[in-house]
C-alpha positions in Angstrom: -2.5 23.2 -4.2 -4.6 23.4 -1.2 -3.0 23.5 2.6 -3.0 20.4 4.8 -5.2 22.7 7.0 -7.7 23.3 3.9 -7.6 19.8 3.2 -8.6 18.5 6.5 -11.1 21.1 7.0 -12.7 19.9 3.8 -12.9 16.5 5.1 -16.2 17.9 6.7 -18.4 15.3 8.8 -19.2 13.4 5.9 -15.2 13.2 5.0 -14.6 11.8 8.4 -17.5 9.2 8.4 -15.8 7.4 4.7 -11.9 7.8 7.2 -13.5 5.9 10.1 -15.3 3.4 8.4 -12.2 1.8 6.2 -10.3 2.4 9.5 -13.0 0.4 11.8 -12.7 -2.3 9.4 -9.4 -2.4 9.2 -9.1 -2.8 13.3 -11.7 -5.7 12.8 -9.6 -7.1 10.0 -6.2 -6.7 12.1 -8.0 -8.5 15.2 -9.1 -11.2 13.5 -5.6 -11.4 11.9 -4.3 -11.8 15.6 -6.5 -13.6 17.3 -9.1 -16.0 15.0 -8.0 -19.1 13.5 -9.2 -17.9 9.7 -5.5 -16.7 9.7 -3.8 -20.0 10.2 -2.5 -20.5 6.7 -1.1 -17.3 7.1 0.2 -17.9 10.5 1.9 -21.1 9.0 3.3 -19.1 6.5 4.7 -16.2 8.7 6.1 -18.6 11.1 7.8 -20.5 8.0 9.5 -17.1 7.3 10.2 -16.6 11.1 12.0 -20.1 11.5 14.4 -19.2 8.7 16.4 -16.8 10.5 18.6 -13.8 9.4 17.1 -15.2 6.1 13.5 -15.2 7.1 13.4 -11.0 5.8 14.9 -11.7 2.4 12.3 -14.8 1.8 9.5 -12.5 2.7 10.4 -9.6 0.4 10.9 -12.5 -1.9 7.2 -13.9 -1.4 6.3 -10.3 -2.1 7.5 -9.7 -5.6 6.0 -13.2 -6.0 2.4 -12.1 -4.9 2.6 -9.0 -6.7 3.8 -10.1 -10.3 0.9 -13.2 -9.5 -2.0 -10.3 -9.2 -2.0 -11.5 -5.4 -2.9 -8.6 -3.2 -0.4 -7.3 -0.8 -2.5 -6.1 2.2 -2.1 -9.5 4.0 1.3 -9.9 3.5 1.5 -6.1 4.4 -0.3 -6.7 7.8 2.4 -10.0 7.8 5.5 -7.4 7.9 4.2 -5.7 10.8 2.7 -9.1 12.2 6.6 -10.2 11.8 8.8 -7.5 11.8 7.0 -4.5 13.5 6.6 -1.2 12.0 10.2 -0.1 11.5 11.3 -3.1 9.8 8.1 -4.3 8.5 8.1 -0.5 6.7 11.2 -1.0 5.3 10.9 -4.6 4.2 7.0 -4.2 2.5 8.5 -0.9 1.2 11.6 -2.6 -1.1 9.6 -5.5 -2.1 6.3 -3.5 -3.2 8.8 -1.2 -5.0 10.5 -4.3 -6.7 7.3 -6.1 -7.5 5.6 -3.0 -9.6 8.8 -2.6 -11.6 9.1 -6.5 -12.0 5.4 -6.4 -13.0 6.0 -3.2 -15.7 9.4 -5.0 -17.0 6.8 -8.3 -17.3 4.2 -5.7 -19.2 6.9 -3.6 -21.1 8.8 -6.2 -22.7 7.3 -9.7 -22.0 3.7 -9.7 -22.3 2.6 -6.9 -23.7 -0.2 -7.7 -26.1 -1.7 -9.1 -23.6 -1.7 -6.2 -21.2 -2.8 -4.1 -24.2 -5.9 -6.4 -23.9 -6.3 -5.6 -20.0 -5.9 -1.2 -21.1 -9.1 -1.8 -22.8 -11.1 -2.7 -19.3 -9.5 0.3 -17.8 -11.1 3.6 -19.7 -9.1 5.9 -17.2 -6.0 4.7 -17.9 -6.1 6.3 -21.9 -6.0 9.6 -19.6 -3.1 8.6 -17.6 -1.0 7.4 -20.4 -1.4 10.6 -22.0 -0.4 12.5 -18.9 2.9 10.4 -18.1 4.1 11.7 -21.8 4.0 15.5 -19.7 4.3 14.7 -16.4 5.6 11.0 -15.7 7.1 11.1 -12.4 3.8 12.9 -11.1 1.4 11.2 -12.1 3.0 8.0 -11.1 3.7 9.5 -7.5 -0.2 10.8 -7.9 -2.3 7.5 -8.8 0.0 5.6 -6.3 -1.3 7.9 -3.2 -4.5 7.9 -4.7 -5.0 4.9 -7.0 -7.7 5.3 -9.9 -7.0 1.8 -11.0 -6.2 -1.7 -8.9 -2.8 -1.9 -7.9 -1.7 -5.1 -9.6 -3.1 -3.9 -12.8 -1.9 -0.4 -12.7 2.0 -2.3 -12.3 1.5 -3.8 -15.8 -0.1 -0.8 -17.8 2.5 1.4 -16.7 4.8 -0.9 -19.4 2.4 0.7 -22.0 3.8 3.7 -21.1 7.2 6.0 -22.0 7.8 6.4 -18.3 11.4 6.0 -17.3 12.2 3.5 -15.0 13.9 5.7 -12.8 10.6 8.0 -12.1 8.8 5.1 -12.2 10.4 3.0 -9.6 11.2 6.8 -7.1 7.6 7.9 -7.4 5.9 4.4 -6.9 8.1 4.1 -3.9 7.3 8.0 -2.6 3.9 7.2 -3.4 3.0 3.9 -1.7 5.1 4.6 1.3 2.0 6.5 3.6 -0.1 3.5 3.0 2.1 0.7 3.7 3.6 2.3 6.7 -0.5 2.4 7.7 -0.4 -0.9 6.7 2.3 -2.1 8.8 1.5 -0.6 11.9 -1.9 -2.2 11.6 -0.2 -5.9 11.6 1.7 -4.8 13.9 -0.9 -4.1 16.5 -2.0 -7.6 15.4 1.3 -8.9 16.6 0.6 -7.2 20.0 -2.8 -8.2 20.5 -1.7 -11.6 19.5 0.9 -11.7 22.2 -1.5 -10.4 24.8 -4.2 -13.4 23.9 -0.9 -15.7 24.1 -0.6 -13.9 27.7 2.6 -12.4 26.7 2.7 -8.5 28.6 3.6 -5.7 26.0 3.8 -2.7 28.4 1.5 -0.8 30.8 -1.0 1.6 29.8 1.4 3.7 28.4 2.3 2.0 25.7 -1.0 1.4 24.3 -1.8 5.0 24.5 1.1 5.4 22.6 0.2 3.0 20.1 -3.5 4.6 19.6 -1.9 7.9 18.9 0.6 6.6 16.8 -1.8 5.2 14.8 -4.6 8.0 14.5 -1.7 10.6 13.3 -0.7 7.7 10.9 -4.3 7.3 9.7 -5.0 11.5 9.7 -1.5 12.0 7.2 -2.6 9.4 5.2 -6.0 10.7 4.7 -5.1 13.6 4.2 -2.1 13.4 2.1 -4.2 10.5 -0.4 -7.4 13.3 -0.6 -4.9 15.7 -1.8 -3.3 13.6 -4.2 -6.6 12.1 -5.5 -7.8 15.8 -5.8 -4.4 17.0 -8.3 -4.6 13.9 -9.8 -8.4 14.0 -11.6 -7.0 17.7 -12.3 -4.7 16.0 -14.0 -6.6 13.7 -15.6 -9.5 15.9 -16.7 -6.8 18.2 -18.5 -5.8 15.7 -20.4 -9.2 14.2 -21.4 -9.8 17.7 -22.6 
């Protein structure tokens, strides 16, 4: 397996320039998340979650699982646990409830609707390779396609109820697995919190802490580079070998 050093290294110019475009438009996403009124249905529904209290945290995780089993895609409401909750408890918060949404989503696949999901395998050539890896290695390559995901999220939740994984492996390695990008995630809505604030006229610290904040979030954005170009590099190793 190769060093963090080799991996960033290998990132090369090119490497950089596919990092700093998703990350540009993911600053241009999280603005316009603060401060544009395309966001007010969201708004509505943050502030709906806000209003409810010591609640307000279980309705969101709650929303979550919702969203997820629904094939709804979690980066808004990801950006809305920062947004809300700021990075710690946005973290922790988008962390249990994307964790409990995939296994409700493989119980859904495993045991309620599996014909169907049988149906949606056969759109998704790949995941023949990754079936037949979770038979060797199930916890990896779990932990492996969710750093670096081969298939859509949403889908890849139901497929794995094709599979023989255990729930156990699934529901650690899903949660090791997603935890770089929706701590990325999170911090990103929560700088659209703060930029928010500062349009409202609300101060959020001097100079210092925005300086803190950028280099918060370029070493977020380098680990998880990094760490998801690693993983995406063992996991077609993976999945090669067991094409073969």
């Amino acid at each position: 397996m190769p060093t963090p050093t080799e991996s960033t290294s290998a990132l090369g110019a090119g490497g950089w320039l596919r990092v700093a475009a998703p990350a540009a438009l993911m600053i241009g996403l999280t603005a316009a998340f603060a401060l544009l009124p395309v966001g007010d249905y969201l708004k509505s529904l943050l502030a709906w979650v806000d209003a409810l209290g010591p609640w307000g945290p279980a309705a969101f995780v709650a929303l979550y699982v919702l969203a997820t089993v629904l094939f709804v895609p979690g980066l808004v409401l990801t950006l809305g646990g920062g947004f809300l909750f700021g990075v710690v408890w946005g973290s922790l918060l988008v962390s249990l409830a994307s964790v409990l949404g995939a296994v409700a989503a493989l119980l859904v696949g495993r045991y309620a609707a599996r014909d169907a999901v049988r149906g949606m395998a056969e759109r998704f050539p790949k995941f023949a390779a990754i079936d037949k890896g979770v038979e060797q290695e199930g916890f990896k390559i779990v932990l492996l396609t969710r750093l670096s995901p081969l298939l859509p999220f949403n889908a890849l939740n139901y497929l794995y109820g094709l599979t023989g994984v255990r729930l156990r492996d699934y529901t650690l390695a899903s949660w090791l697995g997603m935890l770089p990008a929706t701590v990325l995630y999170v911090y990103f809505g929560s700088l659209a919190g703060d930029l928010a604030r500062v349009a409202s006229g609300e101060g959020i610290g001097g100079p210092w802490k925005w300086a803190l904040l950028a280099v918060g979030l370029a070493a977020t954005v380098t680990v998880t580079v990094v760490v998801t170009r690693m993983a995406g590099r063992a996991l077609r190793e993976r999945v090669d070998s067991s094409d073969e």
